[in-house]
PDB file with one MODEL, atoms N, CA, C and O in Angstrom:
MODEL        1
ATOM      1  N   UNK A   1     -60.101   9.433   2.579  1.00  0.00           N
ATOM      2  CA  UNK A   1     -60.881   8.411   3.281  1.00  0.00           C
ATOM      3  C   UNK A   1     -60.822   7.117   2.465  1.00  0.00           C
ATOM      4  O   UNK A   1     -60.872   7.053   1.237  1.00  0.00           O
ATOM      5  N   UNK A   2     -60.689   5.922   3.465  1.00  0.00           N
ATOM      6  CA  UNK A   2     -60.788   4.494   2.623  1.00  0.00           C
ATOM      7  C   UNK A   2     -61.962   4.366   2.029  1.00  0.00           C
ATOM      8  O   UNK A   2     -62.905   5.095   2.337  1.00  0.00           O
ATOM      9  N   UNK A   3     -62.079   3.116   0.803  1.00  0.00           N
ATOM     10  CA  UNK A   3     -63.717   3.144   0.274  1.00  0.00           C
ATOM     11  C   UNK A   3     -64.272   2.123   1.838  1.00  0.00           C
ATOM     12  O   UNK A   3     -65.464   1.829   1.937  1.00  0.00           O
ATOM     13  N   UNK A   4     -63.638   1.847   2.528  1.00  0.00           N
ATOM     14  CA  UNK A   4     -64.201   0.736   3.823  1.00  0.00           C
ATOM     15  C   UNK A   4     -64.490   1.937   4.550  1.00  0.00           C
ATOM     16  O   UNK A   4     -65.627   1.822   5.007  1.00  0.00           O
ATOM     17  N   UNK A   5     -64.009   2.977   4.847  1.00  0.00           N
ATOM     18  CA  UNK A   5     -64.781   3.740   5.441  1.00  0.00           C
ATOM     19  C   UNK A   5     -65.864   4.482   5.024  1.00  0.00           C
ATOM     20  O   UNK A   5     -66.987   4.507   5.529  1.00  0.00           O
ATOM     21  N   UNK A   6     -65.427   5.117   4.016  1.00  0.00           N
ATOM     22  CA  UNK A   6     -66.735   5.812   3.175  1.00  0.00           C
ATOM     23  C   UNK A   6     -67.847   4.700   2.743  1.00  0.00           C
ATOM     24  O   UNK A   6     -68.565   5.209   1.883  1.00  0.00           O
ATOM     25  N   UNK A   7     -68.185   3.565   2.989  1.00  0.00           N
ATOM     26  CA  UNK A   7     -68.932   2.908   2.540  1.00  0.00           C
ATOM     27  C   UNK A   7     -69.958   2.618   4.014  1.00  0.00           C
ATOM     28  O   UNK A   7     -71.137   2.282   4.122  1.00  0.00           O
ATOM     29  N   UNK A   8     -69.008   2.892   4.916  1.00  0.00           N
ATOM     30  CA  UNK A   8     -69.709   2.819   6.232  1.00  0.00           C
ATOM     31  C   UNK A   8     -70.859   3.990   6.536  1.00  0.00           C
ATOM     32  O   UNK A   8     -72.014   3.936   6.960  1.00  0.00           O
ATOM     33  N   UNK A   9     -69.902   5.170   6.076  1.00  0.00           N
ATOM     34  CA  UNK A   9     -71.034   6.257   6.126  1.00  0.00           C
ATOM     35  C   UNK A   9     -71.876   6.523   5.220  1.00  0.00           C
ATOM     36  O   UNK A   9     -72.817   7.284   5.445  1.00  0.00           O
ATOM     37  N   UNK A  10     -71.713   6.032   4.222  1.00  0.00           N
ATOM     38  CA  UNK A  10     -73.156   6.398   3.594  1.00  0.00           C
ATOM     39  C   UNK A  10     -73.973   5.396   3.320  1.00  0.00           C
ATOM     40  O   UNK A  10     -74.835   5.485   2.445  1.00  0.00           O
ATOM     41  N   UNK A  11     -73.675   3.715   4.469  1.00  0.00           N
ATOM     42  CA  UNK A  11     -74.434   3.061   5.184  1.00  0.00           C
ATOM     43  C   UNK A  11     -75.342   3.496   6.175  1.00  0.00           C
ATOM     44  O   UNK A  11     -76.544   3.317   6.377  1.00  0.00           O
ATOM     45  N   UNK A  12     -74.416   4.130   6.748  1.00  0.00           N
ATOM     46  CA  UNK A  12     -75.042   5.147   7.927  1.00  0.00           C
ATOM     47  C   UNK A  12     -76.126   5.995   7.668  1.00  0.00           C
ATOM     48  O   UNK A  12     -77.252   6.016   8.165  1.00  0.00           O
ATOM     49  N   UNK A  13     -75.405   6.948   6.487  1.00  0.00           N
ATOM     50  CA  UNK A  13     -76.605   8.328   6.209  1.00  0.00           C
ATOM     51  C   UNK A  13     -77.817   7.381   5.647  1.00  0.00           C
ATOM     52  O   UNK A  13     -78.949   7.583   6.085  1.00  0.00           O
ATOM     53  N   UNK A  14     -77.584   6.314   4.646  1.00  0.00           N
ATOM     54  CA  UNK A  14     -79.010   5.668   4.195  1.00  0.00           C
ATOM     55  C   UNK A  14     -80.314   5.394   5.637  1.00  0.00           C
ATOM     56  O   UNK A  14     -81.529   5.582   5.685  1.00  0.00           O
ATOM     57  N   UNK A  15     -79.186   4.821   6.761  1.00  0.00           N
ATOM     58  CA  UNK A  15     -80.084   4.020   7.375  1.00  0.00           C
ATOM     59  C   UNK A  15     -80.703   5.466   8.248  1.00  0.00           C
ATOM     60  O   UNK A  15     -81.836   5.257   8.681  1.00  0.00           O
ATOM     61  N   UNK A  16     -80.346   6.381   8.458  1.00  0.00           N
ATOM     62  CA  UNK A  16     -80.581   7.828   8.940  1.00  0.00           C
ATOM     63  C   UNK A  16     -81.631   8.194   8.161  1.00  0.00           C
ATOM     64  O   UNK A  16     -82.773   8.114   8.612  1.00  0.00           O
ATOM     65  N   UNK A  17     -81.383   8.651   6.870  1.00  0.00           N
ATOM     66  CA  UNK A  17     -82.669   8.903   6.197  1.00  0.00           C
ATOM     67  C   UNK A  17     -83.670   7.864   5.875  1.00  0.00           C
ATOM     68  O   UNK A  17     -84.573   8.512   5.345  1.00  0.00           O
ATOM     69  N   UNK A  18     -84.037   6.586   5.894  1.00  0.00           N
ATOM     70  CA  UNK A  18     -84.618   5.754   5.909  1.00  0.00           C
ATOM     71  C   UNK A  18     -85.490   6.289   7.326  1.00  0.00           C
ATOM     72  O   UNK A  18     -86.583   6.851   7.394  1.00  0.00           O
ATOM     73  N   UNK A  19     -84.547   5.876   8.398  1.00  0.00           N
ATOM     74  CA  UNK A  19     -85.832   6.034   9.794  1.00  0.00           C
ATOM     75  C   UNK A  19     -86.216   7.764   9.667  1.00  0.00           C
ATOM     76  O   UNK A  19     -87.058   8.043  10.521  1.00  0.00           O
ATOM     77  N   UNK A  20     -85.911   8.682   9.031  1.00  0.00           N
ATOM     78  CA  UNK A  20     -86.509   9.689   9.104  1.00  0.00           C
ATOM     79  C   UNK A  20     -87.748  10.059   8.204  1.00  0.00           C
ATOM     80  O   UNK A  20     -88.530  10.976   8.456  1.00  0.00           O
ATOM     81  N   UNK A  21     -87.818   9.173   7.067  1.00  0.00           N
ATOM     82  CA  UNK A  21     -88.915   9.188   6.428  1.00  0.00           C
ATOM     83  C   UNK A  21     -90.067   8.078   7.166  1.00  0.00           C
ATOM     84  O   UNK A  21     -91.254   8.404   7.203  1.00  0.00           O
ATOM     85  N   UNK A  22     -89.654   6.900   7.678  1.00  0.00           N
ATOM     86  CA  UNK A  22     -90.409   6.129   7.871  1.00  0.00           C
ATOM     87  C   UNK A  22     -90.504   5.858   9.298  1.00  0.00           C
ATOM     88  O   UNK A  22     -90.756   4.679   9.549  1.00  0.00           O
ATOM     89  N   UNK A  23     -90.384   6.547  10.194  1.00  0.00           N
ATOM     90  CA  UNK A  23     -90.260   6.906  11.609  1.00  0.00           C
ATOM     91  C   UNK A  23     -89.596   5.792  12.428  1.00  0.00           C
ATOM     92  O   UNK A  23     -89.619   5.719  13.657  1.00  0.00           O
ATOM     93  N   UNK A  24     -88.841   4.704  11.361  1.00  0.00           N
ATOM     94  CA  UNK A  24     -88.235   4.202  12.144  1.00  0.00           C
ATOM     95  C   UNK A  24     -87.503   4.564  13.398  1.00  0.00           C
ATOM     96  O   UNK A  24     -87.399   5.773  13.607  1.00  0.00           O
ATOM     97  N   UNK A  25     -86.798   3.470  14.564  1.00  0.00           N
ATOM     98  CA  UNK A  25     -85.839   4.220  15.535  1.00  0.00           C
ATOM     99  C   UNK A  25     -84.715   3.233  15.429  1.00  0.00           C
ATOM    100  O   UNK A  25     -85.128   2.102  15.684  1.00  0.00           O
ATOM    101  N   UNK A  26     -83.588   3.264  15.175  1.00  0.00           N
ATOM    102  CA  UNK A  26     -82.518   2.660  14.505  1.00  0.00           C
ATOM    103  C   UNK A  26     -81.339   3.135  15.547  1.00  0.00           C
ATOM    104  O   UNK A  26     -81.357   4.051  16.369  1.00  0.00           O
ATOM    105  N   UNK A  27     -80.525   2.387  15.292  1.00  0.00           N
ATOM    106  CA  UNK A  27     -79.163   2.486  16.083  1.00  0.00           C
ATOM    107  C   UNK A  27     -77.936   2.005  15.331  1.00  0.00           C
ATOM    108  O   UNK A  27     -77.888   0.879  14.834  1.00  0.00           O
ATOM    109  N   UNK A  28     -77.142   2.711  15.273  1.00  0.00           N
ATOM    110  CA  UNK A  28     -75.910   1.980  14.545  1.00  0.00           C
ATOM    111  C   UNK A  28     -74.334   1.802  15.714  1.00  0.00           C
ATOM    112  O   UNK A  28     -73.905   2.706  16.430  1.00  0.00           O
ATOM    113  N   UNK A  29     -73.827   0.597  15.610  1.00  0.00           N
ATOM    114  CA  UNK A  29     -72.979   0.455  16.487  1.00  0.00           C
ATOM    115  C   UNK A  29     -71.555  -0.075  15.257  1.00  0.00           C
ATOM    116  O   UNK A  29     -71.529  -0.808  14.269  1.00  0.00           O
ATOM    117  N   UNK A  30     -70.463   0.803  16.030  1.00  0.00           N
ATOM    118  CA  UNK A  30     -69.185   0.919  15.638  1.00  0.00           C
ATOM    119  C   UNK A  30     -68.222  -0.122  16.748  1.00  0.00           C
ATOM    120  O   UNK A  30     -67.697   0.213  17.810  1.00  0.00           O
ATOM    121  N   UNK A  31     -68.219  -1.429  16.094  1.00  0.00           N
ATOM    122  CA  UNK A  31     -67.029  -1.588  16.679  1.00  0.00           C
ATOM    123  C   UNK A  31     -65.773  -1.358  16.568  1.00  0.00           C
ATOM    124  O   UNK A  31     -65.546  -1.333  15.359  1.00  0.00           O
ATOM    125  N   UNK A  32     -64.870  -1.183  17.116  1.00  0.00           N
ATOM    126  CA  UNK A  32     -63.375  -0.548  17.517  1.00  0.00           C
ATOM    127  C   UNK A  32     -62.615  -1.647  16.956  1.00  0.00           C
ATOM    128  O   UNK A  32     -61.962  -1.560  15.916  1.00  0.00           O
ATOM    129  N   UNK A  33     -62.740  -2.908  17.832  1.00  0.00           N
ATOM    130  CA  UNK A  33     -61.964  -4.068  17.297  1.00  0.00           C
ATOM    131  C   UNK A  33     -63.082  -5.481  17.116  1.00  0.00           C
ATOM    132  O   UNK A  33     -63.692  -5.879  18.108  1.00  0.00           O
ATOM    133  N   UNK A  34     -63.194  -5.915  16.243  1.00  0.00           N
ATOM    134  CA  UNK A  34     -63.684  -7.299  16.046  1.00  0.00           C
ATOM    135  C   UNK A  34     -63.067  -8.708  16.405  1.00  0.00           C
ATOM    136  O   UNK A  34     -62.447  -8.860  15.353  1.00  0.00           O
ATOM    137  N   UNK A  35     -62.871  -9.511  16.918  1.00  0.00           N
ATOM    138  CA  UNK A  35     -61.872 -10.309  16.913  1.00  0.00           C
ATOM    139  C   UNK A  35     -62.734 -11.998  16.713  1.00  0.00           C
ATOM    140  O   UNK A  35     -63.438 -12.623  17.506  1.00  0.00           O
ATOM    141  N   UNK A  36     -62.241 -12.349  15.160  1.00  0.00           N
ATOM    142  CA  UNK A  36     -62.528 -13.837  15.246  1.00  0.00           C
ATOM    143  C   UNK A  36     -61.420 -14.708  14.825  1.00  0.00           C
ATOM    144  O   UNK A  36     -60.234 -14.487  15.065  1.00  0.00           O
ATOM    145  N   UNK A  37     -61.912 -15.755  14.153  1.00  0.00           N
ATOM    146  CA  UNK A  37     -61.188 -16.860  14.079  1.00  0.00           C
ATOM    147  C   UNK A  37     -60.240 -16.588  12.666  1.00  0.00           C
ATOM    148  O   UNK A  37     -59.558 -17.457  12.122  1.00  0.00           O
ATOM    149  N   UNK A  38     -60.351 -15.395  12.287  1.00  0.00           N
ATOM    150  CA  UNK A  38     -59.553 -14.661  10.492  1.00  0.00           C
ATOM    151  C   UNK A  38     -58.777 -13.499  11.152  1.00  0.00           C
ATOM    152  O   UNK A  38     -57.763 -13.006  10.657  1.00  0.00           O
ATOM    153  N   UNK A  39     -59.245 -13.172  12.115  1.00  0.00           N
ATOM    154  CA  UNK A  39     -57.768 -12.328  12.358  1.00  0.00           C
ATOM    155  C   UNK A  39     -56.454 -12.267  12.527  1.00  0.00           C
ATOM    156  O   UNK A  39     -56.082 -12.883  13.526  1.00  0.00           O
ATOM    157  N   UNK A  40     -55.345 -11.585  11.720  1.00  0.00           N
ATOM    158  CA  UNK A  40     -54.266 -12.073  11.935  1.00  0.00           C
ATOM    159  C   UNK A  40     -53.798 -10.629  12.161  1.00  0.00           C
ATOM    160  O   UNK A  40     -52.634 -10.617  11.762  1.00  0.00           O
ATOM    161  N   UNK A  41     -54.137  -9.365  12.618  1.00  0.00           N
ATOM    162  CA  UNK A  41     -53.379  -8.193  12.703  1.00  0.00           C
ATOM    163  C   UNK A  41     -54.067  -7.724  13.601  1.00  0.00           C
ATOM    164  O   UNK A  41     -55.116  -8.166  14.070  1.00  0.00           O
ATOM    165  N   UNK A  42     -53.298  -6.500  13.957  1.00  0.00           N
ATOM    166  CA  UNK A  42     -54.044  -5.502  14.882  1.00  0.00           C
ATOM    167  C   UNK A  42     -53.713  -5.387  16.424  1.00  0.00           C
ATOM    168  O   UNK A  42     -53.240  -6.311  17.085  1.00  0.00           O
ATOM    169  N   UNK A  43     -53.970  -4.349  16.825  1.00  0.00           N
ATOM    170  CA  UNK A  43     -53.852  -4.409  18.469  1.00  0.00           C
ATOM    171  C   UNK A  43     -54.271  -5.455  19.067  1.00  0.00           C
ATOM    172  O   UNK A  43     -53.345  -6.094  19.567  1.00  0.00           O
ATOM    173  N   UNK A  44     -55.578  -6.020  19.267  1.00  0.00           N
ATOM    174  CA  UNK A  44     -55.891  -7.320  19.792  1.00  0.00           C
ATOM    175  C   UNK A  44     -55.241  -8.369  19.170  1.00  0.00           C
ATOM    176  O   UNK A  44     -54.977  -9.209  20.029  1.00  0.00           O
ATOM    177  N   UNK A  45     -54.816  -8.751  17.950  1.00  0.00           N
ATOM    178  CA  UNK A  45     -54.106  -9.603  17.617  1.00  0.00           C
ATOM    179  C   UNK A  45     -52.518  -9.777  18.188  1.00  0.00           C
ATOM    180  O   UNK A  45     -52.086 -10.869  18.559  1.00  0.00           O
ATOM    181  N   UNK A  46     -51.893  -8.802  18.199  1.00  0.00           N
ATOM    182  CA  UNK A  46     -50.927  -8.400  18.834  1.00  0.00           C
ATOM    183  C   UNK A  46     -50.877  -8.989  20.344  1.00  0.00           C
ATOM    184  O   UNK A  46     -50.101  -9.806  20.840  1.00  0.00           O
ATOM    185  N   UNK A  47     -51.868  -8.356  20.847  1.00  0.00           N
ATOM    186  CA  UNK A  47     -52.155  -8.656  22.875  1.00  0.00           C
ATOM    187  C   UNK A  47     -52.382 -10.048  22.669  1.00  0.00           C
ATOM    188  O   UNK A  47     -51.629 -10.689  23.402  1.00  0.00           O
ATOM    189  N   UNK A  48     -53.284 -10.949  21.806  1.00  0.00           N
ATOM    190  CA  UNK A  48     -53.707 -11.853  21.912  1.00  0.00           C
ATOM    191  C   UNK A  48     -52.397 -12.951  21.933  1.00  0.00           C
ATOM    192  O   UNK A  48     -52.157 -13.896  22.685  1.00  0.00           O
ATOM    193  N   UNK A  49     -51.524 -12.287  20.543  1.00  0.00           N
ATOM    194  CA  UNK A  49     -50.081 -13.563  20.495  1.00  0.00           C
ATOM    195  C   UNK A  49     -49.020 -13.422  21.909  1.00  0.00           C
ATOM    196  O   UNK A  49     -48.167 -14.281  22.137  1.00  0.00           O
ATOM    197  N   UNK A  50     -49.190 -12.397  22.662  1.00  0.00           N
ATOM    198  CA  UNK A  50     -48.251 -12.328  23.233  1.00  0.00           C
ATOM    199  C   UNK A  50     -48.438 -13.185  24.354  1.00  0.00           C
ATOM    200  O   UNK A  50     -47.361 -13.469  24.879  1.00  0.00           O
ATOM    201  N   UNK A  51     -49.751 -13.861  25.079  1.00  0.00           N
ATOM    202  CA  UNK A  51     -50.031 -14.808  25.963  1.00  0.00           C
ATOM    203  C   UNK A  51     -48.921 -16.099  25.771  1.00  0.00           C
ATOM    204  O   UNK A  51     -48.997 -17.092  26.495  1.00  0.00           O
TER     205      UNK A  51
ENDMDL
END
């Protein structure tokens, strides 16, 4: 596993055990692709140059 991924999940497990001690209700969202004005790779980057 990358440390960019493994850093995600035990972002995750913190914010998990956090709302389980403190009854928070939390949501975590995964985006797939991000796309701003620094992207230069990737599937959407790709679709995007080919216009």
């Amino acid at each position: 596993m990358h440390l960019y991924g493994a850093s995600k999940v035990a972002c995750e497990a913190l914010i998990h055990a956090i709302q389980g001690f403190n009854g928070i209700r939390t949501v975590v969202l995964r985006y797939a692709n991000v796309v701003g004005s620094r992207l230069r790779h990737g599937v959407i980057y790709d679709l995007l140059m080919k216009r």
